[in-house]
N, C-alpha and C positions, 0 to 999 in steps of 0.2 A: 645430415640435412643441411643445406645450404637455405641463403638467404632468398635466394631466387627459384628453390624448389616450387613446383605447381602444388605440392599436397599445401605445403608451408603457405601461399600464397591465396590457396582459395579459403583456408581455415580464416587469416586474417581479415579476410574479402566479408566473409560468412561473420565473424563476430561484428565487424564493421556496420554492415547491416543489421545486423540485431541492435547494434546498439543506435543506430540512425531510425530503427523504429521504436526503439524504447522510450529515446526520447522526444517523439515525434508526436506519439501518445500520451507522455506524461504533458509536456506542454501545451496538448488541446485541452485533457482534462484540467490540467491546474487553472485555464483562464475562465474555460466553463464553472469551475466550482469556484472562483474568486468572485469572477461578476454575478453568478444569482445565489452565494450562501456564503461570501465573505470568509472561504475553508481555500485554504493549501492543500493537494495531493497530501501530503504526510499527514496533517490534522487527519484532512476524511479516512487515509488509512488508520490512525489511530484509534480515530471514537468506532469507525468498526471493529478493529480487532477486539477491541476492551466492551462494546457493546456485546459480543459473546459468551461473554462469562457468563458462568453460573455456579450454584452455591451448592454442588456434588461435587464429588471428588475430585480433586485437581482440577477444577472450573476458575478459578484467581490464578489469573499470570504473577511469574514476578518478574518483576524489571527487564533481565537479561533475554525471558521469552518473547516480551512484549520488545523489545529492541529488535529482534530477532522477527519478527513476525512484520515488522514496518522498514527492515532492513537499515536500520542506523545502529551508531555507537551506544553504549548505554547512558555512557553521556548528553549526548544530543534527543535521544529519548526522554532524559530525565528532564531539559530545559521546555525539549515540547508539551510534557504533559505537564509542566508548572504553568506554561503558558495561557493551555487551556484551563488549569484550572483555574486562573486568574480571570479568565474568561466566564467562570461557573460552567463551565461540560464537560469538567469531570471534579471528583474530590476523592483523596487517599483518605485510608486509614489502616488502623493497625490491625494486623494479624491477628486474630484474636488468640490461636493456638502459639502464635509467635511474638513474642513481641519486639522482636529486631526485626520485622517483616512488615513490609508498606503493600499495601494493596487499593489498586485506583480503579475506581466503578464510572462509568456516565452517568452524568447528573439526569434529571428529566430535559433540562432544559438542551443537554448536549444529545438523548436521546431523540427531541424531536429537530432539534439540526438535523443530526444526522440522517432521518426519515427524510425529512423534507429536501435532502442533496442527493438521497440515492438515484433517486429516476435521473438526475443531472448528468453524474457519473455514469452510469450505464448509456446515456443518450452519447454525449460527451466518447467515450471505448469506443460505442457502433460507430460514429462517425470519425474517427482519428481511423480506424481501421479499414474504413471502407475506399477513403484521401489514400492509404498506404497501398493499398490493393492498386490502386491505378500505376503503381511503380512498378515494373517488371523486377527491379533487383528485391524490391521486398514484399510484392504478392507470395510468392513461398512461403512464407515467415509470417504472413500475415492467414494463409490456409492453415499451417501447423498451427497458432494459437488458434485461432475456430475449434478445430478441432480437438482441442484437449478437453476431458471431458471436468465438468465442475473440481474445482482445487478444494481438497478437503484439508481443512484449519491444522487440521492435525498433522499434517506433513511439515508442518512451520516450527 
């Protein structure tokens, strides 16, 4: 394969795209959720992720999942969720089975942020998507995510 292969050329075309719509939608949401709930894309994906838990079996993430599930380091995971929790919308505590084990809940107060942003976010998606849709190079891209059907948690 050569640099100027057509397979090699449209793959990079194609990620290209994806990623000029990735960011295209992270950026309408992140201004949408700054100006009406004072939240980053990363916050709103966090208090969601961790608003899932539950107290069954393997329902508490630990760190490495919950990094894993908002797609950063665990590092930068770890400084996000102190952030919030400096904020009060969320608070760690220990494993009670473990006690080398930190487990972070949403606060009530981070619980109703987070209600009160979801309609934002979802309005925020439909409209970044529909902007993308008027582009012929990322209308395709913009059909295939419509069409996936709900992402279930557990694939993360």
């Amino acid at each position: 394969m050569t640099a100027t292969d057509p397979a090699l050329t449209s793959l990079a075309q194609g990620w290209c795209a994806l990623s000029l719509l990735h960011g295209r939608i992270e950026a309408h949401i992140e201004r949408a959720l700054e100006a009406g709930h004072g939240l980053s894309v990363r916050e709103y994906s966090l208090l969601d992720v961790l608003s899932r838990q539950h107290d069954g079996e393997g329902g508490h993430l630990q760190m490495k999942q919950v990094a894993d599930a908002v797609v950063l380091s665990q590092s930068a995971t770890t400084r996000l969720v102190t952030r919030l929790e400096n904020r009060g919308l969320l608070a760690r505590y220990l494993c009670p089975t473990d006690r080398r084990g930190i487990y972070t809940n949403v606060t009530s107060e981070g619980r109703a942020l987070l209600e009160a942003a979801r309609p934002t976010n979802e309005r925020a998606l439909r409209e970044a998507l529909a902007e993308a849709a008027e582009y012929p190079e990322l209308a395709p891209l913009v059909e295939a995510v419509s069409a996936v059907p709900a992402a279930r948690r557990d694939l993360v």
